[in-house]
Backbone as a ProteinNet text record, in pm:
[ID]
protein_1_A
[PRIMARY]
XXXXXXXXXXXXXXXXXXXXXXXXXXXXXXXXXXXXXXXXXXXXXXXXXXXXXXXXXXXXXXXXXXXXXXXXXXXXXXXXXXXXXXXXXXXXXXXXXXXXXXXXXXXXXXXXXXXXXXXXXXXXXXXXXXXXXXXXXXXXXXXXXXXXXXXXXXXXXXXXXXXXXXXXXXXXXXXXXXXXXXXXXXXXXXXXXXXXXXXXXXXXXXXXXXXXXXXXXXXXXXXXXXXX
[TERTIARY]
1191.7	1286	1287.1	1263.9	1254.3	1384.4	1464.5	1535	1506.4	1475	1451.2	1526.8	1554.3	1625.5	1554.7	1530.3	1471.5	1508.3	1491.2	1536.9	1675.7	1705.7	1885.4	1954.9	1865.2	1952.6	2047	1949.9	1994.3	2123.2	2157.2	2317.4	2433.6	2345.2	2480.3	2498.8	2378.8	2428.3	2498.9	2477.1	2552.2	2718.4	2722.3	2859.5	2951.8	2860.2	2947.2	2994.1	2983.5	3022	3074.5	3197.8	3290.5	3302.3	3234.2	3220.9	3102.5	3023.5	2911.2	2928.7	2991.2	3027.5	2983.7	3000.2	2972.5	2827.8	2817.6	2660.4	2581.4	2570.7	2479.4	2453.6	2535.7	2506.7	2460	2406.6	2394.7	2220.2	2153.5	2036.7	1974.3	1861.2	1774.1	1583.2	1545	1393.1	1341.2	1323.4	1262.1	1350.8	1364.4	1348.2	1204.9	1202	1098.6	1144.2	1070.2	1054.7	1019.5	992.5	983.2	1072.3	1234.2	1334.5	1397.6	1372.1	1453.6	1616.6	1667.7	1832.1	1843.6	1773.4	1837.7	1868.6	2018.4	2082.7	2027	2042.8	1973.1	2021	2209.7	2234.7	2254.2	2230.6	2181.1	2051.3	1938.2	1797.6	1820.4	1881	1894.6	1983.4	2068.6	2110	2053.4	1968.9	1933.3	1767.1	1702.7	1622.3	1654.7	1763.6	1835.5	1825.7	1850.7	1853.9	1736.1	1637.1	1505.8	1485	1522.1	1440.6	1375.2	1203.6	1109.1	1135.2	1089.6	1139.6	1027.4	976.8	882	879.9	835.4	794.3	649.9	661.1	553.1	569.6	512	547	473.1	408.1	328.2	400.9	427.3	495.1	481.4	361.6	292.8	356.1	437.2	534.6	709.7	801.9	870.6	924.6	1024.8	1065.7	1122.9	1158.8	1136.3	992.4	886.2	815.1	686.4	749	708.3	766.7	875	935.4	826.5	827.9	771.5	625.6	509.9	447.2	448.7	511.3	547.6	590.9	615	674.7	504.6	433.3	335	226.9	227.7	174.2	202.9	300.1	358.1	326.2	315.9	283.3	163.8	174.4	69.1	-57.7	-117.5	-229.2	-272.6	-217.5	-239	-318.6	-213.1	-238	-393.5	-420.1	-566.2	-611.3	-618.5	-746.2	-791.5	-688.1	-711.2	-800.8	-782.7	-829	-979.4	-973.3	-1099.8	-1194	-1138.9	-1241	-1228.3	-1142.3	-1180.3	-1101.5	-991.9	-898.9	-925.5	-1019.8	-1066.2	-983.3	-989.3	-907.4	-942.9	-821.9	-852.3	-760.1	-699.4	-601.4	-676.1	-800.4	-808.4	-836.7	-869.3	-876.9	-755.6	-635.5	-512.3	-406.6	-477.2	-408.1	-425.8	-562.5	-583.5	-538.1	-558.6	-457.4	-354.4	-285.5	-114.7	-65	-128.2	-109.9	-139.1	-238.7	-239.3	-160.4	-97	-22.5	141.2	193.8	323.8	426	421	498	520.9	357	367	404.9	417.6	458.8	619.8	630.6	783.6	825.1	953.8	1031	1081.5	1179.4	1241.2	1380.8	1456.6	1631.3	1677.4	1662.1	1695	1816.8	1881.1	2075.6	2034.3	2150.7	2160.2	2063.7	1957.2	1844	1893.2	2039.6	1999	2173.3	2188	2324.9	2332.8	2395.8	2386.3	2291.4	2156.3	2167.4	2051.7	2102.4	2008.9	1838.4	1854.5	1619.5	1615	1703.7	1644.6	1657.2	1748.1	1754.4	1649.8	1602	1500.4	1367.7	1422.8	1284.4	1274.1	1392.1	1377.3	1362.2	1368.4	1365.4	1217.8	1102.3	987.8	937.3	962	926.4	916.6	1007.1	1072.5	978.9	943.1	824.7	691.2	620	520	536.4	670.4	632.5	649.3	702.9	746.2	629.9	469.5	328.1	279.2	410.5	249	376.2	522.1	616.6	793.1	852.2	996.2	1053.7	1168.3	1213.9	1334.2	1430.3	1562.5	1655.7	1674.8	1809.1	1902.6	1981.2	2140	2204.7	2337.3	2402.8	2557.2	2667.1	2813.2	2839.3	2763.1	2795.7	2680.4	2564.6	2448.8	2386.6	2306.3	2172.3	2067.7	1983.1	1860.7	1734	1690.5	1552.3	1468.5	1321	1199.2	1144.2	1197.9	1117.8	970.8	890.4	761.5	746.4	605.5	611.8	631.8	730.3	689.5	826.3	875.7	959.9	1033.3	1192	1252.6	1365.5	1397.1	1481.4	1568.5	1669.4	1771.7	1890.6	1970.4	2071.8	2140.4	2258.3	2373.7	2450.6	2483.7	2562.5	2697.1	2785.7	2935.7	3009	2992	3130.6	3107.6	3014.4	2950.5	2952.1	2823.2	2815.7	2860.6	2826	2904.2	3022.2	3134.1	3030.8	2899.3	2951.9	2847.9	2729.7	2679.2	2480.2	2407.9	2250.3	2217.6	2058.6	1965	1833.1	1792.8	1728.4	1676.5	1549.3	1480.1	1333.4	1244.1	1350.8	1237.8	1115.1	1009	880.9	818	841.1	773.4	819.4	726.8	782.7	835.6	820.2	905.1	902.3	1002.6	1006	1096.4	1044.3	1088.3	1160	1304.4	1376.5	1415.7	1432.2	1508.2	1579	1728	1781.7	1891.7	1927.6	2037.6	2087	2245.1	2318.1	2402.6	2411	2469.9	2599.6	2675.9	2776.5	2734.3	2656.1	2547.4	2395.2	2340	2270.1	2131.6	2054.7	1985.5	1833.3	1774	1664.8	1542.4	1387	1349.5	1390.4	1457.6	1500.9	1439.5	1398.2	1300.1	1415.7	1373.1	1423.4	1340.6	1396.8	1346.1	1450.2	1380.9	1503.9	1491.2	1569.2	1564.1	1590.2	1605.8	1674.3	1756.7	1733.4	1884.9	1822.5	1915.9	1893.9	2011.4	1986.1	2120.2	2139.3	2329.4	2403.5	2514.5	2577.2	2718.1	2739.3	2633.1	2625.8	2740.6	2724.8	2826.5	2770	2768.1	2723	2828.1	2795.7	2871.1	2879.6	2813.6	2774.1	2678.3	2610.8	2508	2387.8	2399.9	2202.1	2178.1	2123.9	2054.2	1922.4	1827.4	1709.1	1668.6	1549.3	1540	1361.6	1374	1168.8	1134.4	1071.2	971.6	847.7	840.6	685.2	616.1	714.9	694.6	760.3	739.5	843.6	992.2	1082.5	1214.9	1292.9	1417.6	1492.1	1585.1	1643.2	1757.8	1863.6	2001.3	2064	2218.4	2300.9	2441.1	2508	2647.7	2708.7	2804.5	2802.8	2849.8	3032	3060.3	3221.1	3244.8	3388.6	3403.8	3502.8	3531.9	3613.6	3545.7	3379.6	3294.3	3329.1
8945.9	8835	8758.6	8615	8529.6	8414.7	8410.9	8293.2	8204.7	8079.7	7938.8	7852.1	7791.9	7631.9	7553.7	7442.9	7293.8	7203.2	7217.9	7101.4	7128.9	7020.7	6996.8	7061.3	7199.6	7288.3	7399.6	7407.2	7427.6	7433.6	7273.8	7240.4	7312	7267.7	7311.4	7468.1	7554.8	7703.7	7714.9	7671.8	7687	7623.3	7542.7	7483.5	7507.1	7577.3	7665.4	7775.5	7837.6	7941.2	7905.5	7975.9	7938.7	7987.8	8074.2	8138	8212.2	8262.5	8333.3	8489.8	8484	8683.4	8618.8	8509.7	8532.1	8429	8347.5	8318.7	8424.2	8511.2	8633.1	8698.2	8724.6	8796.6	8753.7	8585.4	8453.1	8430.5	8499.4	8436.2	8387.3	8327.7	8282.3	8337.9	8359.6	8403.1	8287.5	8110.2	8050.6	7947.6	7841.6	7709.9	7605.1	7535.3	7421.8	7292.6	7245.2	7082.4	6980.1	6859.5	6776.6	6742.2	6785.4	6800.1	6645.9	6587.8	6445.6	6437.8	6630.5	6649.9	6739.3	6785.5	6976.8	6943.5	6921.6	6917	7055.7	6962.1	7072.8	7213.9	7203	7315.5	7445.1	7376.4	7445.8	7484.2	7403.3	7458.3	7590.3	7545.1	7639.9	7807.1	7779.7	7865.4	7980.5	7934.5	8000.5	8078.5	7970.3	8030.4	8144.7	8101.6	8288.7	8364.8	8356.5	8460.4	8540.4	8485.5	8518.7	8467.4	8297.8	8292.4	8225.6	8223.9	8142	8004.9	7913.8	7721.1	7699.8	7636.9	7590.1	7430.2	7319.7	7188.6	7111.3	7094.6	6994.2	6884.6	6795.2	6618.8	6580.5	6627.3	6511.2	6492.7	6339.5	6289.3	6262.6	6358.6	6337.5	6472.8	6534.3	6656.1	6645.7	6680.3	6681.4	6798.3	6803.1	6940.9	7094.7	7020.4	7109	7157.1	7105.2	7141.1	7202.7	7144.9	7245.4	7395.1	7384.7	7536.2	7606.5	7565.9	7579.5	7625.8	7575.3	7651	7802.5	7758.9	7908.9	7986.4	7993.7	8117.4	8099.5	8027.7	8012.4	8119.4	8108.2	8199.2	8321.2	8356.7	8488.2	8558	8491.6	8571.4	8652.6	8760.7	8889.8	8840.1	8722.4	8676.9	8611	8557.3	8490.9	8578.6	8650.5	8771	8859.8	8862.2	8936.8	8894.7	8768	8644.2	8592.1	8592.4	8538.1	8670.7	8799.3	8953.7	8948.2	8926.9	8871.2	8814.5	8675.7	8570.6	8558	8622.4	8633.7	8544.1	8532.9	8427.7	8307.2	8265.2	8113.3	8016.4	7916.5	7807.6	7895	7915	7958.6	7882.8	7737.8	7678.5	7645.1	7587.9	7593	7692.8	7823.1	7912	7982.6	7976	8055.9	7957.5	7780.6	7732	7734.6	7768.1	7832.6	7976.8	8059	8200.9	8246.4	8129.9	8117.2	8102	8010.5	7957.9	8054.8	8134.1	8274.6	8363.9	8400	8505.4	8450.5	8354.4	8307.4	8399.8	8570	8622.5	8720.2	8734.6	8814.5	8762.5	8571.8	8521	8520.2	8527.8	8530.5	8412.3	8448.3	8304	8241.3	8144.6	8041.1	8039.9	8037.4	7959.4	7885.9	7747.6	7619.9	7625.5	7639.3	7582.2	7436.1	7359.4	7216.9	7077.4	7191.2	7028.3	6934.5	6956.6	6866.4	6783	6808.8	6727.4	6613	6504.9	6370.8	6257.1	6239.6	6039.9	6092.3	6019.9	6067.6	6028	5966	5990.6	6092.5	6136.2	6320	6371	6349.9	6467.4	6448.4	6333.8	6358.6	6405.3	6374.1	6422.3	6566.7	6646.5	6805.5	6804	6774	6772	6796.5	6649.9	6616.1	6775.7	6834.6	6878	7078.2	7057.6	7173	7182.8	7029.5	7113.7	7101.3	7075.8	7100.7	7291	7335	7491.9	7549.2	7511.3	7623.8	7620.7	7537.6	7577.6	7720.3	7716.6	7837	7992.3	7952.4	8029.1	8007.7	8122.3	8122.7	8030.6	7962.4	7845.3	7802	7744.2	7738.5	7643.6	7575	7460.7	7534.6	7534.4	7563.7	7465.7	7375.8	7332.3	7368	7280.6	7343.8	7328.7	7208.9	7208.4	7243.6	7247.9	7259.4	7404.9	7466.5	7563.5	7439.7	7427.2	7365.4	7499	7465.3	7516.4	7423.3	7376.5	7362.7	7472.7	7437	7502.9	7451.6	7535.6	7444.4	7505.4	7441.6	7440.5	7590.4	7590.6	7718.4	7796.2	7955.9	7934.5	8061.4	8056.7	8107.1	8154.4	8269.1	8345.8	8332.7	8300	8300.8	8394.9	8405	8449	8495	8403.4	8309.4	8419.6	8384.5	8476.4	8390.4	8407.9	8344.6	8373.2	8445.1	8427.2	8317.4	8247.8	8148.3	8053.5	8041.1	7974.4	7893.8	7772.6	7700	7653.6	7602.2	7631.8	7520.7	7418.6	7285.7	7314.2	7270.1	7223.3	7138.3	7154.8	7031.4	7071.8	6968.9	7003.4	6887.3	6806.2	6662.4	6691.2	6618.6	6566.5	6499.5	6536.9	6488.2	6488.3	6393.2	6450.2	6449.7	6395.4	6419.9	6262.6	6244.3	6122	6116.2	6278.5	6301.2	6446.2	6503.9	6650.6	6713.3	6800.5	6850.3	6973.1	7038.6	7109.1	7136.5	7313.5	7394.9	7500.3	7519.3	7601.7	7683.1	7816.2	7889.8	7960.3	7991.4	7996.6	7875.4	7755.8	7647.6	7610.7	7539.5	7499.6	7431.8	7327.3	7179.6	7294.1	7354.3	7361	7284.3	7262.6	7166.5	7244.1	7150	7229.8	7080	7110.6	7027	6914	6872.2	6752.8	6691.8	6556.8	6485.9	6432.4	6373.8	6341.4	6335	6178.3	6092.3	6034.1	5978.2	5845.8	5679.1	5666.3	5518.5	5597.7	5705.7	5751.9	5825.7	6016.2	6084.4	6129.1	6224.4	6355.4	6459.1	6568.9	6665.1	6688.3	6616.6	6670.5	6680.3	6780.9	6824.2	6930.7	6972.1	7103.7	7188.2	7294.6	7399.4	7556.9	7660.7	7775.4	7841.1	7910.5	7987.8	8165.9	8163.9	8321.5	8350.4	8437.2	8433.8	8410.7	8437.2	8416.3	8371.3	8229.6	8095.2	8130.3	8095.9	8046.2	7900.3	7873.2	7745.2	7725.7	7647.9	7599.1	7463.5	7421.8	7276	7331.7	7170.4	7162.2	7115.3	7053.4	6976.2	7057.2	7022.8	7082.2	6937	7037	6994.8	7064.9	6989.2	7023.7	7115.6	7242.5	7325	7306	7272.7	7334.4	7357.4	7449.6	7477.5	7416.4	7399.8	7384.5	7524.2	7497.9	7603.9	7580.3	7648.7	7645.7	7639.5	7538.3	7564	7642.1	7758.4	7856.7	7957.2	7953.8	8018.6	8028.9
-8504.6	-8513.4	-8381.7	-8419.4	-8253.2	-8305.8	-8186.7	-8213.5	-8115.5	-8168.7	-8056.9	-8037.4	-7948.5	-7978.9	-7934.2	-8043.6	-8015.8	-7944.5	-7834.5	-7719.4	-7693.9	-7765.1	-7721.6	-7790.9	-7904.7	-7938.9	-7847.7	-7745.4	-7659.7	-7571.2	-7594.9	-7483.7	-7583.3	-7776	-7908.3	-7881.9	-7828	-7815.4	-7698.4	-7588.8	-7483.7	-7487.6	-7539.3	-7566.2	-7708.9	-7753.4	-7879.4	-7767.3	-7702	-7641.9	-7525.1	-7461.5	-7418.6	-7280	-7270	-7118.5	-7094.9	-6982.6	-6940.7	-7012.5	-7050.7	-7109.9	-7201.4	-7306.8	-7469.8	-7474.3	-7368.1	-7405	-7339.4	-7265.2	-7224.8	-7413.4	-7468.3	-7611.8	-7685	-7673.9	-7771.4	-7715.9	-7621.1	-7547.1	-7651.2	-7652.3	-7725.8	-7680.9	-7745.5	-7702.7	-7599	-7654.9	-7598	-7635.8	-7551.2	-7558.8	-7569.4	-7679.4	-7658.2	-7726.8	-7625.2	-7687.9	-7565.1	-7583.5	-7489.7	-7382	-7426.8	-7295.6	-7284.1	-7380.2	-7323.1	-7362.2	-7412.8	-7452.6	-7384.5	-7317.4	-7264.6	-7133	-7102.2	-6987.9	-6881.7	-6755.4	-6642.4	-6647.5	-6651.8	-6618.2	-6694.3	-6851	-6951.8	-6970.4	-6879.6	-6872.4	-6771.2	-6688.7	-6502.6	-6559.2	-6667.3	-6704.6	-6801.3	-6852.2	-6957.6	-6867.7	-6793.5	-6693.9	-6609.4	-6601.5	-6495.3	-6585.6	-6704.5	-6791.7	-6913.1	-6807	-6886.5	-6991.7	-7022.6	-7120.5	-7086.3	-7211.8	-7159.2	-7164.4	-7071.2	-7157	-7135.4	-7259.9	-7236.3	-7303.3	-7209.5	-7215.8	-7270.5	-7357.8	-7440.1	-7463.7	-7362.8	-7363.7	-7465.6	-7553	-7689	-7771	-7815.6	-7867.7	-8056.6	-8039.5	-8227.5	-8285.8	-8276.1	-8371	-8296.2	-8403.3	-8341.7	-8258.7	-8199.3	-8167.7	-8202.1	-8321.2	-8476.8	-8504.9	-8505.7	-8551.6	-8427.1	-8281.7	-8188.3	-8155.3	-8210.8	-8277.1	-8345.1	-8464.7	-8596.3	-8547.3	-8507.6	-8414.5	-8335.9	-8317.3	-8176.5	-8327.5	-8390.8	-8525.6	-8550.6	-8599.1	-8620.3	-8579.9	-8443.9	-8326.3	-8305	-8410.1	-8371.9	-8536.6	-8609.3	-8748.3	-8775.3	-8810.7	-8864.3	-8860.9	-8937.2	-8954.6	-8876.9	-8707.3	-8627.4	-8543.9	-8491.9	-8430.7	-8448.2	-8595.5	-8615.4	-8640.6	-8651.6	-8628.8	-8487.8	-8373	-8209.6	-8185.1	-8234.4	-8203	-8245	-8366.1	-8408.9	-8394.9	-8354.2	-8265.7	-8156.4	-8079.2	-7922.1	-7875	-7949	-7863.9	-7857.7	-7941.9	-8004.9	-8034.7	-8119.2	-8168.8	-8326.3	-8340.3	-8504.1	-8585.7	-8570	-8619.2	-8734.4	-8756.9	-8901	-9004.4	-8961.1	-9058.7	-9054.7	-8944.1	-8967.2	-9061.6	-9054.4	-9182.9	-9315.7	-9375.5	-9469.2	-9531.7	-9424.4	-9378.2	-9462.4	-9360.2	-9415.9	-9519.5	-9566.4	-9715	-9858.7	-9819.9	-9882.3	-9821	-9734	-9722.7	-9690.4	-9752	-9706.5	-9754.8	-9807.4	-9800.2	-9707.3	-9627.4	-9519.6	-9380.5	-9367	-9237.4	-9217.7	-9133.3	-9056.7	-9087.2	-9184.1	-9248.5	-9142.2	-9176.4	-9077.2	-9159.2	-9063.2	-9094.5	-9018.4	-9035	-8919.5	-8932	-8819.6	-8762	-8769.5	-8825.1	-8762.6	-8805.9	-8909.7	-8955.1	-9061.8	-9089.7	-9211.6	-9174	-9042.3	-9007.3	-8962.3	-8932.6	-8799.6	-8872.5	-8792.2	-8850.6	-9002	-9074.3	-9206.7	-9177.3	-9110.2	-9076.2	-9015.2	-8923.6	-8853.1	-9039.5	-9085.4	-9216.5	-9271.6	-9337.4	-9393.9	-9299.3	-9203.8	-9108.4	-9165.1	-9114.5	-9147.6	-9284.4	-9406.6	-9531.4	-9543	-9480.9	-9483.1	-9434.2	-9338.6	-9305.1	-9293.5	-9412.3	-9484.2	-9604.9	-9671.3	-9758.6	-9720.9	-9581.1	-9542.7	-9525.7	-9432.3	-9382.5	-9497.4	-9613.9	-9725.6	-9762.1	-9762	-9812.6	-9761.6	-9648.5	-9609.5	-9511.2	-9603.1	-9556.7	-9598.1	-9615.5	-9692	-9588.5	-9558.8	-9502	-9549.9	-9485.1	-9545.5	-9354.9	-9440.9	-9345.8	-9388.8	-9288.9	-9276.1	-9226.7	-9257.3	-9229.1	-9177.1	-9147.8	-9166.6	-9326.4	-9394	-9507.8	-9621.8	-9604.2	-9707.7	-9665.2	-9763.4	-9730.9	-9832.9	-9772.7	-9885.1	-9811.7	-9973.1	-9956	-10067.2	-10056.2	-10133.6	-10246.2	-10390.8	-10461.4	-10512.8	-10514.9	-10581.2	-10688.9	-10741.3	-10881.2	-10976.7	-11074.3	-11145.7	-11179.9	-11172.2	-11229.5	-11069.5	-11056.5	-10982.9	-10949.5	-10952.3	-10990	-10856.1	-10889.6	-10710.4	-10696.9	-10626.4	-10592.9	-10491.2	-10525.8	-10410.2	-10352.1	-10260.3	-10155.3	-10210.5	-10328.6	-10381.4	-10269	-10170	-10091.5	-10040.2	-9968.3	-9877.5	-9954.5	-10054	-10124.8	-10256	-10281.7	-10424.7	-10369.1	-10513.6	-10636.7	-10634.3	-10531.1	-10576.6	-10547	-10648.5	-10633.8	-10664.3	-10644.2	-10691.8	-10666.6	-10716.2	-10767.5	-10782.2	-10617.9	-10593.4	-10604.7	-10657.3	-10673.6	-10549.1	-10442.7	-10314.3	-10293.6	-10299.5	-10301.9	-10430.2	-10520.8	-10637.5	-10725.4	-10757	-10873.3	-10982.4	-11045.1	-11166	-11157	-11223.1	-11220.1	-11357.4	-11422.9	-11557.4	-11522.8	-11538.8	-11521.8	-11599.9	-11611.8	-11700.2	-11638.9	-11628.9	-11569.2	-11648.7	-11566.5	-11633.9	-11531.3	-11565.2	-11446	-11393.7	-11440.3	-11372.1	-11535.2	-11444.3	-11526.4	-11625.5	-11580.7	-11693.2	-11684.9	-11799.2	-11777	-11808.4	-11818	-11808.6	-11928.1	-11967.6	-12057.8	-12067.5	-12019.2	-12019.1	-11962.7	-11886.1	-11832	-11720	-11768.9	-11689.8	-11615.1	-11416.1	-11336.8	-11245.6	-11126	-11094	-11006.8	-10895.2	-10844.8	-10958.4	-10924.6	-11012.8	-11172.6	-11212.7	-11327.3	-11329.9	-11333.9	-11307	-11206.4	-11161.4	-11042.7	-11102	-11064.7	-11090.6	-10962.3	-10927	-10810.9	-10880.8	-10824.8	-10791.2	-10903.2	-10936.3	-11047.4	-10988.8	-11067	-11057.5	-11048.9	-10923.2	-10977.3	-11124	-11157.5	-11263.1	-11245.7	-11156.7	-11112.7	-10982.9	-10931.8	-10836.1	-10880.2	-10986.3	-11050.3	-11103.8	-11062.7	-11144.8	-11135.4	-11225.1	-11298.3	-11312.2	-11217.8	-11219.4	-11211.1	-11383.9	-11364.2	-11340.2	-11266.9	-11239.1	-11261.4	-11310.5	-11292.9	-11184.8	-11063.9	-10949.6	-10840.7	-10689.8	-10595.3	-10622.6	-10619	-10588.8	-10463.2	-10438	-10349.1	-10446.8	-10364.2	-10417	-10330.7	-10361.9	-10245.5	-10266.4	-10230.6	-10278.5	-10123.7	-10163.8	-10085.9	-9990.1	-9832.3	-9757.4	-9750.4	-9814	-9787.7	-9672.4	-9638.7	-9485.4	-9436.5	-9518	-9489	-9456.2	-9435.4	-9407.8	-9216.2
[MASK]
++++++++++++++++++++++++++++++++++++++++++++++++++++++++++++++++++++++++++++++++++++++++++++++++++++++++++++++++++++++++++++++++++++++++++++++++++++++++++++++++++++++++++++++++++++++++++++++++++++++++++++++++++++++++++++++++++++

């Protein structure tokens, strides 16, 4: 288990916590990102405390997804492929790799991607169903969990204390998508959806265990109570 913060996730862990006794228990493995949010004395601080920071000025990924990497680098199949080839560039055969073994790579649970100006959201959205090709993946919000289902059929089940009842099942990414579900208040059978026609929001769980088939990737996602 590695926990990171993306840049200026950074200042949100340090300032969720209220004094040096309760961020010492809160460390983080690494910091990365390009650094144009991570206040000094939240860099200077977290440096006393052994963690690694590390800085990547290229401006072609975001800092999410210079995270996303470093998990990358650390998964089973990375590891005995650099062993293999001698510590080579193995980025294109560990992306092929991945994509066959996305139940053996180290999932992801993003704090914070799907909150604030709606282009970061869809940024993390966009970019939630690139990692779910090749690994389990899931945004957390104060108010949402989303995850990417792709095509086929999927058996879930909700953590009801946390979760619901609201839901919903967007077609992000796809131009049409055929849904059949059970477990939801409306349940749905065959139902074609689309922007510019329906979408299903504001469903209802009815229990913890919904059943949900596409023929396309869709968005899943319940709502986080805020009594959580």
């Amino acid at each position: 288990t590695y926990k990171i913060c993306a840049d200026g996730g950074a200042n949100r862990l340090y300032d969720l916590m209220k004094t040096d006794e309760e961020r010492a228990k809160y460390l983080p493995d690494f910091i990365r990102g390009d650094f144009d949010s991570l206040r000094d004395n939240v860099k200077d601080y977290y440096v006393s405390k052994g963690v690694q920071v590390q800085k990547l000025e290229e401006q072609y990924s975001t800092d999410f997804m210079k995270c996303v990497e470093l998990v990358r680098e650390r998964d089973p199949i990375h590891s005995t492929l650099a062993q293999q080839q001698g510590n080579h560039d193995t980025t294109t055969t560990i992306s092929h790799e991945q994509q066959l073994n996305r139940n053996l790579n180290l999932g992801i649970v993003a704090l914070g991607g799907s909150g604030g100006r709606f282009d970061q959201c869809m940024s993390s959205i966009h970019h939630l169903y690139i990692i779910s090709r090749e690994r389990h993946a899931t945004l957390v919000s104060d108010e949402s969990i989303i995850v990417v289902l792709e095509a086929g059929t999927h058996e879930i089940t909700c953590n009801i204390e946390i979760e619901g009842p609201t839901c919903g099942i967007i077609p992000v990414g796809s131009s049409v998508a055929h849904l059949t579900t059970t477990g939801l208040r409306w349940d749905i059978e065959n139902w074609e959806t689309s922007f510019g026609t329906q979408i299903s929001t504001s469903n209802a769980l009815t229990g913890p265990n919904v059943t949900i088939h596409t023929d396309a990737p869709v968005v899943w996602t319940t709502e986080v109570r805020s009594s959580m």
